[in-house]
GURO-87815 format. One record per residue: z, y, x of N, C-alpha, C in turn; residue in three letters. Coordinates in steps of 0.05 Angstrom, whole numbers, plus 32768, in hexadecimal, padded with zeros to 4 digits. Last residue first. Layout:
N
ZYXZYXZYXALA/...
END
This chain:
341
7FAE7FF87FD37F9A7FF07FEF7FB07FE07FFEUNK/7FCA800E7FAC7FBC7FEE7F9E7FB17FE57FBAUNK/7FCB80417FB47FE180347FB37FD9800F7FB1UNK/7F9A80577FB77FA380487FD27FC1803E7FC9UNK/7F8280497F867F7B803A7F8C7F8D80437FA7UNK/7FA980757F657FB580567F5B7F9D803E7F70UNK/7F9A80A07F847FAF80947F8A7FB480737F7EUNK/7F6980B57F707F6380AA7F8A7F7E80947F87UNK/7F6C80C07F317F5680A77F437F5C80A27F55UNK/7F9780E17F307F9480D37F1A7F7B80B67F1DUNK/7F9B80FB7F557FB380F07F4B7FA980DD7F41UNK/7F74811B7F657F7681037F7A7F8780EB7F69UNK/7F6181357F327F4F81217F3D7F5B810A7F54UNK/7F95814F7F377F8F81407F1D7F7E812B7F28UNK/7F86816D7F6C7F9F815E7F6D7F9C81497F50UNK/7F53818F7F567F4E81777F737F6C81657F72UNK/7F6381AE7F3A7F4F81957F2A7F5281817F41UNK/7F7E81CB7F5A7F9081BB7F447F8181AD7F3BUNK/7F5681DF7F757F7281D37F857F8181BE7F70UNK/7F4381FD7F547F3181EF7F617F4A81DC7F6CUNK/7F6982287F4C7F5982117F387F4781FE7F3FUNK/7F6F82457F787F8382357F6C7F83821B7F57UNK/7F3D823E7FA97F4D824C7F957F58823D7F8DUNK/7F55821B7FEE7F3F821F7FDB7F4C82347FC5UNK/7F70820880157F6B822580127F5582278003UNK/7F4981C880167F5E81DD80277F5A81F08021UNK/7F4E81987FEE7F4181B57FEB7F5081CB7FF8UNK/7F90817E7FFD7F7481827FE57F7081977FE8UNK/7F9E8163802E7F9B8173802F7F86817F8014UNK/7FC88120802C7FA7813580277FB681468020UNK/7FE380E680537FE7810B804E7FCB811C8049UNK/7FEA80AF80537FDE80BC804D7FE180DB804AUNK/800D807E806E8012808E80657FFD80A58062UNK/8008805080958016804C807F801680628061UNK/7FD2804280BE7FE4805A80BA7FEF80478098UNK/7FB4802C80E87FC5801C80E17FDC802A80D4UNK/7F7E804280F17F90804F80FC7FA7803E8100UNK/7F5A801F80C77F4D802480E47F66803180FAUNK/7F7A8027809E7F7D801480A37F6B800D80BDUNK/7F72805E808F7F8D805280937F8A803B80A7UNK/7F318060808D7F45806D80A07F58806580A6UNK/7F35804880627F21803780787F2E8049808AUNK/7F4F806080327F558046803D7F4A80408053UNK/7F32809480387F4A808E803B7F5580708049UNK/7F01808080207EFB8091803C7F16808E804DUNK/7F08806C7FF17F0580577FFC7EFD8062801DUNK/7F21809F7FDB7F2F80877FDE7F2780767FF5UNK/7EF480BE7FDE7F0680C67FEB7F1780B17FF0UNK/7ECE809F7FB07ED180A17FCD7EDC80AB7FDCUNK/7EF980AB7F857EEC80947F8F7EE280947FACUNK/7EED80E37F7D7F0D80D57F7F7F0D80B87F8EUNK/7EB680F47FA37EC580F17F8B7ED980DF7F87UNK/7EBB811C7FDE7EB381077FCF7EC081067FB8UNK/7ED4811C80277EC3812380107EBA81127FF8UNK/7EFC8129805B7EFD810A80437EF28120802CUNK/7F01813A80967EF68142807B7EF381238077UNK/7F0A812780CE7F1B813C80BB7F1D813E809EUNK/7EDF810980E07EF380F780CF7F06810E80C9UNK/7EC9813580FD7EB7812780DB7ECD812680D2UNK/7F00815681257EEF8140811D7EE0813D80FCUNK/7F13817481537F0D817881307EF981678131UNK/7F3A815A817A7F1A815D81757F258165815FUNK/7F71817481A67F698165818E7F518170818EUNK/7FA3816E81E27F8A818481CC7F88816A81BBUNK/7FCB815081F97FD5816781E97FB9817B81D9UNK/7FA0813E82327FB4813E82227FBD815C8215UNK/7F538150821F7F6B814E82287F8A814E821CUNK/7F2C812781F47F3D813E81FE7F4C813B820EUNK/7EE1811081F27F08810C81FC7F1181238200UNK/7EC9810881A77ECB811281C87EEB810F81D7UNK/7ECC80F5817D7ED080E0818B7ED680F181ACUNK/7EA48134816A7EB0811881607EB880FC8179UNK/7EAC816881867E8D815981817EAF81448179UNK/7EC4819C81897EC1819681677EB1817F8169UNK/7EF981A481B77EE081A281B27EE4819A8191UNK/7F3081BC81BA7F1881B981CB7F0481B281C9UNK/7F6781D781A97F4F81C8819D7F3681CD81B2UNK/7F9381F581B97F9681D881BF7F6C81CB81B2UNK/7F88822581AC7F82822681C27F84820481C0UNK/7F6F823A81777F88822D81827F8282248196UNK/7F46825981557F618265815D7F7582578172UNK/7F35822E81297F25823B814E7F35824E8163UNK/7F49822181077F55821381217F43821F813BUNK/7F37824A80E37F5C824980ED7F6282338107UNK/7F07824180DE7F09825F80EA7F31825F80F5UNK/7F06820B80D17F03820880E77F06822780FBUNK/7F1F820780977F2B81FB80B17F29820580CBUNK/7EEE822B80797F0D823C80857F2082288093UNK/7ECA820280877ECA822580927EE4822B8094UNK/7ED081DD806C7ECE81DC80857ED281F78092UNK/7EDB81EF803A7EF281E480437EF281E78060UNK/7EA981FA80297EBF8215802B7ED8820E8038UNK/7E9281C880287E9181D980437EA181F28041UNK/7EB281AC7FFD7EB281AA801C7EA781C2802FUNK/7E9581C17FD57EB081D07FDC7EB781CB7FF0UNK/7E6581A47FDA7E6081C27FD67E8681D07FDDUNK/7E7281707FD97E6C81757FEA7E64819A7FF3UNK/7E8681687F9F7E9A81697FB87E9681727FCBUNK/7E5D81757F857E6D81877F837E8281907FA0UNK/7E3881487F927E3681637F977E4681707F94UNK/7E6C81217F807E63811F7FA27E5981397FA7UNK/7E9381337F437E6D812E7F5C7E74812A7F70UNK/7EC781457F427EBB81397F2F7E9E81297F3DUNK/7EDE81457F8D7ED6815A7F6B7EC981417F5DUNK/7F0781557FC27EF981467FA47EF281527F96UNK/7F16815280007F08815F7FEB7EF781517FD9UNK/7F4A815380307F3C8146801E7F30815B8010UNK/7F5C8155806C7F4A8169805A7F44815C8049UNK/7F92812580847F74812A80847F73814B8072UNK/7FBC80FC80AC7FBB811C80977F9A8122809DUNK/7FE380C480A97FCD80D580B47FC080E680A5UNK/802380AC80C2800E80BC80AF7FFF80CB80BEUNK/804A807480D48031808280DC8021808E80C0UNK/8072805980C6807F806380DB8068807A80E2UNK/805B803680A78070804580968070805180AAUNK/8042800A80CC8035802580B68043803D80B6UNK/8072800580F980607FF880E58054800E80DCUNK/808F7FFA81328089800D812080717FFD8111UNK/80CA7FD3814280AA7FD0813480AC7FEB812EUNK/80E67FE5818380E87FE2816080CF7FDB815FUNK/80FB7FF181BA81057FD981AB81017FD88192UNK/80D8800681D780F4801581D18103800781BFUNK/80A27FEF81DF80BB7FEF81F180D87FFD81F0UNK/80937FF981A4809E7FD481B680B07FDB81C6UNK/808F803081A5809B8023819C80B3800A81A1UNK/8068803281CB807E803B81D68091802F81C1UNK/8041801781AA8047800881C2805D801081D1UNK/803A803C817E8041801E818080498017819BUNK/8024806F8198804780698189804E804D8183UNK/7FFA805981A78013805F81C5802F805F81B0UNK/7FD68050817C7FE0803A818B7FF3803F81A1UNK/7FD6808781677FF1807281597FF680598170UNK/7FB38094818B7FCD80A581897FE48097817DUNK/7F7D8075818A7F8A8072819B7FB38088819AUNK/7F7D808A81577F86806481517F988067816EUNK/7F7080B981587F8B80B4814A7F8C80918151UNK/7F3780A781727F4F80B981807F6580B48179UNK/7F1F808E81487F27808481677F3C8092816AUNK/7F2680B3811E7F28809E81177F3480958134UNK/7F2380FD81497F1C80E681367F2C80CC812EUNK/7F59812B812A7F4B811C813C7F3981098132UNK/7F6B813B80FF7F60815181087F518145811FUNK/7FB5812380FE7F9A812F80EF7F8581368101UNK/7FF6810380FB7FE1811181067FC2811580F7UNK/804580FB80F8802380FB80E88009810C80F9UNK/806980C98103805D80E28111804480E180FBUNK/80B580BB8108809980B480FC808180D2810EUNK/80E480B4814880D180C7812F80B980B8811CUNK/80FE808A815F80F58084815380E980A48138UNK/80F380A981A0811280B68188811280A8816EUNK/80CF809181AC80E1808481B58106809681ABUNK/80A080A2819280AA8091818A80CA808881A0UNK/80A380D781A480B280D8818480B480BB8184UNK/808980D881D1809A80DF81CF80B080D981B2UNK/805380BB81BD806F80A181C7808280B281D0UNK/804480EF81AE804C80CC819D805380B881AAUNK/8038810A81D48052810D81C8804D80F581B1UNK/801680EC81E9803080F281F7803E80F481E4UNK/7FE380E681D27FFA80D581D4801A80D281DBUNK/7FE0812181A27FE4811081B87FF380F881BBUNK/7FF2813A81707FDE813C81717FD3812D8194UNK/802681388141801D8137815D800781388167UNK/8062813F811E80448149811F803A8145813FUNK/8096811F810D808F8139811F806F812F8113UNK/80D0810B80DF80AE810780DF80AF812480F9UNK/810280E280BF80F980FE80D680DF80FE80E6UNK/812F80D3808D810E80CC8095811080E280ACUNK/817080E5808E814F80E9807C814380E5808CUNK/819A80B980A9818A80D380B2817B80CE8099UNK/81BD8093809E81CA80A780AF81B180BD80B7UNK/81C780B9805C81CE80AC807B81BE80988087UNK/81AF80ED803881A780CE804281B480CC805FUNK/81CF811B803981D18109802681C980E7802CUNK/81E28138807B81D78134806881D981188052UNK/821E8164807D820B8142808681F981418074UNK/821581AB8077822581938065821381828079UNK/822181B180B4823081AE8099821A81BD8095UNK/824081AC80F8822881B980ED821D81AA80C3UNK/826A81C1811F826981AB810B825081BE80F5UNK/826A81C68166825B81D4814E825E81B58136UNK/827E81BC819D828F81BD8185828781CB8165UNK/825781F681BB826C81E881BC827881DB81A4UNK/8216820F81D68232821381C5823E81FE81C0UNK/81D6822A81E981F2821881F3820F821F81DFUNK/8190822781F581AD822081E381BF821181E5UNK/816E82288223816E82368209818A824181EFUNK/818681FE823E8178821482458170822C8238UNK/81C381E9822781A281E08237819481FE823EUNK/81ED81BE820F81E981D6822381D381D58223UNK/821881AA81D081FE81AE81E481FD81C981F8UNK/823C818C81A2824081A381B48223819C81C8UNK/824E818181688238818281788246818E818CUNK/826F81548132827381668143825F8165815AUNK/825B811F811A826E8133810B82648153811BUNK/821980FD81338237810F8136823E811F8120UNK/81ED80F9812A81FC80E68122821E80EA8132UNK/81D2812B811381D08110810881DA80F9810EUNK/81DB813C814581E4814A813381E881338116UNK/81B28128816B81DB8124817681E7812F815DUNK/8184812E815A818F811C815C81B481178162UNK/8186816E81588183815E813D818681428144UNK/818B8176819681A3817F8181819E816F8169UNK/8159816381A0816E814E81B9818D815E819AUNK/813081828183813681698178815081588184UNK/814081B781A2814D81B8818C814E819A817BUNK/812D81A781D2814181AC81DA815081A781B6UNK/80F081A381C1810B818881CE8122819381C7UNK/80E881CF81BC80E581B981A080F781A581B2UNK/80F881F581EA810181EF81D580FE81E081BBUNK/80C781DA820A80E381D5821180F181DB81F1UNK/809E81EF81DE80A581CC81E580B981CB81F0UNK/80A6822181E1809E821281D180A381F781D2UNK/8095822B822180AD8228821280B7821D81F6UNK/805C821382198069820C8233808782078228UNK/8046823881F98043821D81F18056821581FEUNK/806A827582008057826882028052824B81F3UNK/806E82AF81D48082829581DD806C828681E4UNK/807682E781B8806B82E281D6807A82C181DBUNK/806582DC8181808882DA818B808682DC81A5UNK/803182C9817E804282EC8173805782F08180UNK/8028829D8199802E82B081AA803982C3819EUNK/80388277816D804C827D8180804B829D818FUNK/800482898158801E828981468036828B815EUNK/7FE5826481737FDD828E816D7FEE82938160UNK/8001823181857FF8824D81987FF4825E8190UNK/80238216815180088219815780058233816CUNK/806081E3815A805081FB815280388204815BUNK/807A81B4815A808181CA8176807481E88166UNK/809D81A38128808981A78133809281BB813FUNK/80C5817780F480C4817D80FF80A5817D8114UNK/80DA815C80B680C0815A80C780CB817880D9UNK/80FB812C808B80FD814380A780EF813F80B2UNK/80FD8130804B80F28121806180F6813D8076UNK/812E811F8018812581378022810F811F803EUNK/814581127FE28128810B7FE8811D81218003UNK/817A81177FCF817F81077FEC815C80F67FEBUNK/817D81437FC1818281247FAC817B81177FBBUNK/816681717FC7815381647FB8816981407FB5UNK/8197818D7FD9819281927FBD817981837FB4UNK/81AB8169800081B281647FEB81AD81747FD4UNK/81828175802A81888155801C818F81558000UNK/818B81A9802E8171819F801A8172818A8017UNK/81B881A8804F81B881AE8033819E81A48026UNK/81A68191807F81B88183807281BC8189805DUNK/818181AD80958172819980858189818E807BUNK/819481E0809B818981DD8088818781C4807EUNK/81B681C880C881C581D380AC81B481D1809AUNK/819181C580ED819D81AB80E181AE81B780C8UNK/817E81FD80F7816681E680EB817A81D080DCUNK/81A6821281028199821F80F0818E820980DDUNK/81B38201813481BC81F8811B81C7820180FFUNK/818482058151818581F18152819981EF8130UNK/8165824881428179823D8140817C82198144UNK/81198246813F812C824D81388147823E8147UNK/80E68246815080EF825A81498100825C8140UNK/80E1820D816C80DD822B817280ED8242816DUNK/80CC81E7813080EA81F0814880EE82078159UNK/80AF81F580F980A681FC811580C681FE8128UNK/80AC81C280D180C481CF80DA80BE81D680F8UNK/806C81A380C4808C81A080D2809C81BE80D6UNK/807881918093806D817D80AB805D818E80BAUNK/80AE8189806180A5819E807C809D81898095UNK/80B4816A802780C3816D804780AA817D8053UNK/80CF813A7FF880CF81587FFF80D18158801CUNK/80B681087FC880CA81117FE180BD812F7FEBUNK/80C5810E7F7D80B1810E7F9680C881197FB0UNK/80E981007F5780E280EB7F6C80DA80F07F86UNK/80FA812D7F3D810A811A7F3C810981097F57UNK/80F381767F3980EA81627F3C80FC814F7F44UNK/810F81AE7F3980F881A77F2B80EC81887F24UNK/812E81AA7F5D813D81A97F45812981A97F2FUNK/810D81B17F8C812581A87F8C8130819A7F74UNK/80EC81E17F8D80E681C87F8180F581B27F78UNK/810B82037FB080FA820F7F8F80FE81EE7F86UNK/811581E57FDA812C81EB7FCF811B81F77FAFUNK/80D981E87FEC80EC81C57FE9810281D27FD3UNK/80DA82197FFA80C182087FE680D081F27FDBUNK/80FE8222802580F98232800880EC82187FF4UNK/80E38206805180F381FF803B810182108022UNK/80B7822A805E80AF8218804480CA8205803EUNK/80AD8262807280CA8255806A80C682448051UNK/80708276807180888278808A80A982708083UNK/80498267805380578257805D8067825F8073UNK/801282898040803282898037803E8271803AUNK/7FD9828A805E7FE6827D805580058288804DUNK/7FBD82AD807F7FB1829580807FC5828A805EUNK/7FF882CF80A87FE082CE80967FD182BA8099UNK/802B82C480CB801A82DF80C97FF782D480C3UNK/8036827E80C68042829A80CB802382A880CDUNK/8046823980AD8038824B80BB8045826980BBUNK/805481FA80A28066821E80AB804D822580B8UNK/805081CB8060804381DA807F805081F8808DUNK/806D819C8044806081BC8043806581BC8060UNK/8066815F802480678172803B8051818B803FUNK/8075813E7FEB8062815C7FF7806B815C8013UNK/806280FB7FD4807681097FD5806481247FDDUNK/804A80D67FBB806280D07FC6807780E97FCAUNK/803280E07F7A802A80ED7F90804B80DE7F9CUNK/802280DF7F43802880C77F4C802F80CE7F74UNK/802681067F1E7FFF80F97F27800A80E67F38UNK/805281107F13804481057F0A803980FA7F08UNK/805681347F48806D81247F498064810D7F26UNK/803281597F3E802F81467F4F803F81307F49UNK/805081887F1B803A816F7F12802F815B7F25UNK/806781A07F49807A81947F338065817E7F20UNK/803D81BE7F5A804F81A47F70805F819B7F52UNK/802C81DC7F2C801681CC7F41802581B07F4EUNK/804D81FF7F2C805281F07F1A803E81D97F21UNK/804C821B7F65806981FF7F5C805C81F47F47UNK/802782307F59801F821E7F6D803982047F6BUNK/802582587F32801D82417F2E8023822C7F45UNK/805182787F4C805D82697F2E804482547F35UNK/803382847F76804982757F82805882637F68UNK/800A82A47F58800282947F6D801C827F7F71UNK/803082D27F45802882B67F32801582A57F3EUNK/803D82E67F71804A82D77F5F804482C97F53UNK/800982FA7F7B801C82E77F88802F82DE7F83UNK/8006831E7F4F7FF883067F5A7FF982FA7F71UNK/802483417F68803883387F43801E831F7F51UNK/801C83637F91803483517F91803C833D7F72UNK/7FD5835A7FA27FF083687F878004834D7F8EUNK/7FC883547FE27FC2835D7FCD7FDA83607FB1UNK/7FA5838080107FB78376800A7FC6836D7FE8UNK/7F718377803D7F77837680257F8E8368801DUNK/7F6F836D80787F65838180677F67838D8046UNK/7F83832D807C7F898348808F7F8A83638085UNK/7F8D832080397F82831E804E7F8D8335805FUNK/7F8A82FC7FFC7F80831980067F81830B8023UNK/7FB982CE7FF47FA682DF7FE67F9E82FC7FF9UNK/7FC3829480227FCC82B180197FB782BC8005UNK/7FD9824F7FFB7FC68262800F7FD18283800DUNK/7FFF82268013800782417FFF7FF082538007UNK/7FF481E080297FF5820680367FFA82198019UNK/800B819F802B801481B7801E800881D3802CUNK/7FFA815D80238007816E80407FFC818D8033UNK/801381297FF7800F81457FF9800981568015UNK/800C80EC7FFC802380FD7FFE800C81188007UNK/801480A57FE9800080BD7FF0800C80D47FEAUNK/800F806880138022807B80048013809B8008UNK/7FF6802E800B7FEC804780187FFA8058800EUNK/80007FE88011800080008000800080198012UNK/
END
């Protein structure tokens, strides 16, 4: 079975140049919950929302999002893929996640991410530091999770005897997912046993990315199975193949004007080799087609990767109505066939 889960942007309205009515953005954000609150319907595992910063999108504090929804919804799981570390407090981050345990009812998922270069740099922060501090703050979310009481030194952050409140609801941890886009850091997460989700490469590439979290795995003494591996695509459905294929390319465009920005991406040809820590934008990004063939685009991926876990992206940054025919369409065709794969 193929568990199929949400990966979440809040697009922005307007733009650098155009700013636009504070009341339509509001009712951008009324519909978009009432949007996530009908998922939990269409059969959806669960959402992970995305952090981004300064435009593209309204995601600079998506556990907000979790806590709105919180009390909206029963089943679906809730979580941030990922929680940019960086920018904040080590026990900032663990406080939070210990309350959102318990206002979604002990459905929360912990995702954690180093973060994207044109975003860091606003903060003048390099990649370089960026990564000391995503360690530094996962070495605190591990000793935090299974200590009463913290105390840590390091380079960044040092304090003593910190009881960091409320524990969270699921012991001894909620699920804890990073984002990765290399081998490295996938047999970095596998040997903290992290789950990891990845995108944006090809088919090869991610097989070769899960196969180092397997094998670091073995040697750190566990099975990682499926469950342990999601793979996050662009999906786009419509009623037609022509249709699908006419919203696809608005999809392609505004992916590829936000990842040309990032210094980690190095080439767009398919299969090509990167170096460690870059990624291809790859064909296999885009899953085009009618409910039906997105499914059976889905399944042959999963099961070419050895992924447990499915994360679409419907109709990236598309309008609002277009977004909601695309979640009905996945709900209601794609999912009852990868739950059945």
């Amino acid at each position: 079975m193929l568990k199929p889960w949400l990966f979440e942007f809040l697009p922005e309205l307007g733009g650098p140049n155009v700013e636009p009515d504070p009341r339509d953005v509001t009712a951008l954000v009324a519909r978009y919950l009432d949007l996530w609150v009908r998922d939990e319907a269409l059969g959806f595992e669960g959402i992970f929302f995305s952090e981004h910063h300064f435009g593209r999108s309204y995601s600079p504090s998506p556990n907000l999002l979790i806590a709105a929804l919180a009390s909206r919804t029963k089943t679906l799981r809730l979580g941030v893929m990922g929680v940019v570390l960086p920018y904040y407090h080590p026990a900032r981050v663990v406080e939070e996640f210990g309350m959102l345990d318990h206002l979604t009812g002990g459905r929360l998922e912990i995702g954690t991410a180093i973060g994207v270069p044109q975003e860091l740099a606003r903060f003048n922060m390099t990649m370089a530091e960026a990564r000391e501090r995503n360690d530094e703050i996962v070495a605190v979310i591990d000793a935090a999770l299974s200590n009463r009481v913290v105390s840590h030194r390091g380079k960044y952050f040092s304090f003593s005897g910190l009881r960091l409140l409320p524990r969270p609801s699921q012991q001894p941890s909620p699920p804890r997912w990073t984002t990765v886009v290399s081998a490295d850091s996938a047999r970095r997460a596998a040997r903290r046993r992290i789950r990891i989700s990845t995108g944006f490469n090809s088919v090869t590439r991610i097989k070769g990315i899960f196969d180092a979290y397997r094998e670091e795995a073995d040697a750190a003494g566990f099975h990682a199975g499926p469950e342990y591996l999601a793979l996050r695509r662009r999906v786009t459905v419509a009623p037609t193949s022509d249709q699908a294929r006419i919203y696809a390319q608005g999809v392609a465009d505004r992916l590829k004007s936000f990842v040309a920005e990032d210094e980690r991406l190095t080439t767009n040809v398919p299969d090509a080799p990167a170096p460690t820590g870059g990624f291809t934008l790859s064909d296999d990004e885009f899953v085009t087609g009618t409910p039906k063939d997105a499914a059976h685009n889905i399944i042959e991926q999963c099961r070419a990767v050895g992924a447990g876990h499915f994360l679409a992206v419907l109709n990236y940054s598309a309008p609002v109505d277009e977004v909601a025919q695309a979640h009905e369409l996945f709900g209601r065709e794609t999912i009852p066939l990868l739950r059945a794969a």
